[in-house]
N, C-alpha and C positions, 0 to 999 in steps of 0.2 A: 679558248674555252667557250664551248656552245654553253647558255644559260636560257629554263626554261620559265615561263611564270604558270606556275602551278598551285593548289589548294592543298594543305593538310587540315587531316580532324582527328578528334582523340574522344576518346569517351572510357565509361569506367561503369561498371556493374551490368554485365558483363566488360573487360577488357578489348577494345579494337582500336583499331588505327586505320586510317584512311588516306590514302594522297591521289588527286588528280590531278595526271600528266597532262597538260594539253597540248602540246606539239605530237603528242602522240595519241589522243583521243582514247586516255584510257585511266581506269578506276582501279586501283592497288588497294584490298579488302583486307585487312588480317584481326583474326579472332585467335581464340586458342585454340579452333580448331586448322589453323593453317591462314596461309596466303593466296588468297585469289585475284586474278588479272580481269576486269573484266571491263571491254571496251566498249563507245558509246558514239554514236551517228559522229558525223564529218561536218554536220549541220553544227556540232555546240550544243548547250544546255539552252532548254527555255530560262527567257528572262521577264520575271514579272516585275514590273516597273513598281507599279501601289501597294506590292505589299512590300520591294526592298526582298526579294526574294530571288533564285537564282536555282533551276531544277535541274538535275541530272540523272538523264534515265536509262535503263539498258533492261534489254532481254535478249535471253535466247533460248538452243531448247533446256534447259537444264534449270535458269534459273531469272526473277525478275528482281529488281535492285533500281532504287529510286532515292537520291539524295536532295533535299532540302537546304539550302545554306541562306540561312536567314540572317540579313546586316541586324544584330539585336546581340547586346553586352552578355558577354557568356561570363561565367570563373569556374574555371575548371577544379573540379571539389576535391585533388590531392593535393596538386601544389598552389593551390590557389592563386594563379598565372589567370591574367585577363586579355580574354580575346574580343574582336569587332563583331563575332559571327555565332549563331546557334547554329551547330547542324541535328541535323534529323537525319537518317538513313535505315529503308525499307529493306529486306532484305530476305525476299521470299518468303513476307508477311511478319517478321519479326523485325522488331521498331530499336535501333538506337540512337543516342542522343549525346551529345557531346558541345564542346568547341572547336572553330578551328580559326586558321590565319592565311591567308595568301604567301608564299613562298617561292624561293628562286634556286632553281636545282642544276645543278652541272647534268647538261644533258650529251658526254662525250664518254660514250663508254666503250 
């Protein structure tokens, strides 16, 4: 079993879910309008040291998307589950906001 280390994020008002793959350099978006794949340089996320911050950014022609994951105590407001992480995610000018957690994903499909 290949195992990958990867990010999930969750957020609520509106509903999305987020997971970044890194062995595969890529951003898994889902709203309720659907599931989007959207991939991110070979270089990695900037990493801002002072603020504990960690960016992921993608464009291309269609769309720009930019995540935030900030080391700072989230609780997630349904099930009141506590994460290490705030995320933030831009997403063609529309802002969500969530938690999330570092994860380890069967990467043998």
């Amino acid at each position: 079993m290949n195992t990958a280390v990867g990010f999930a994020a969750l957020g609520h008002g509106p509903e999305w879910h987020l997971e970044i793959i890194n062995n595969r350099n890529e951003m898994v978006f889902t709203t309720a309008a659907g599931t989007t794949i959207y991939g991110y340089t070979a270089f990695g996320p900037t990493l801002l040291n002072a603020s504990n911050s960690t960016i992921y950014m993608t464009v291309n022609d269609s769309h720009a998307m930019s995540v935030v994951v900030h080391e700072q105590f989230c609780q997630d407001t349904k099930s009141g589950k506590a994460y290490g992480t705030t995320v933030t995610v831009w997403l063609d000018g529309v802002q969500f906001t969530g938690c999330g957690e570092t994860v380890q994903r069967d990467t043998a499909r």
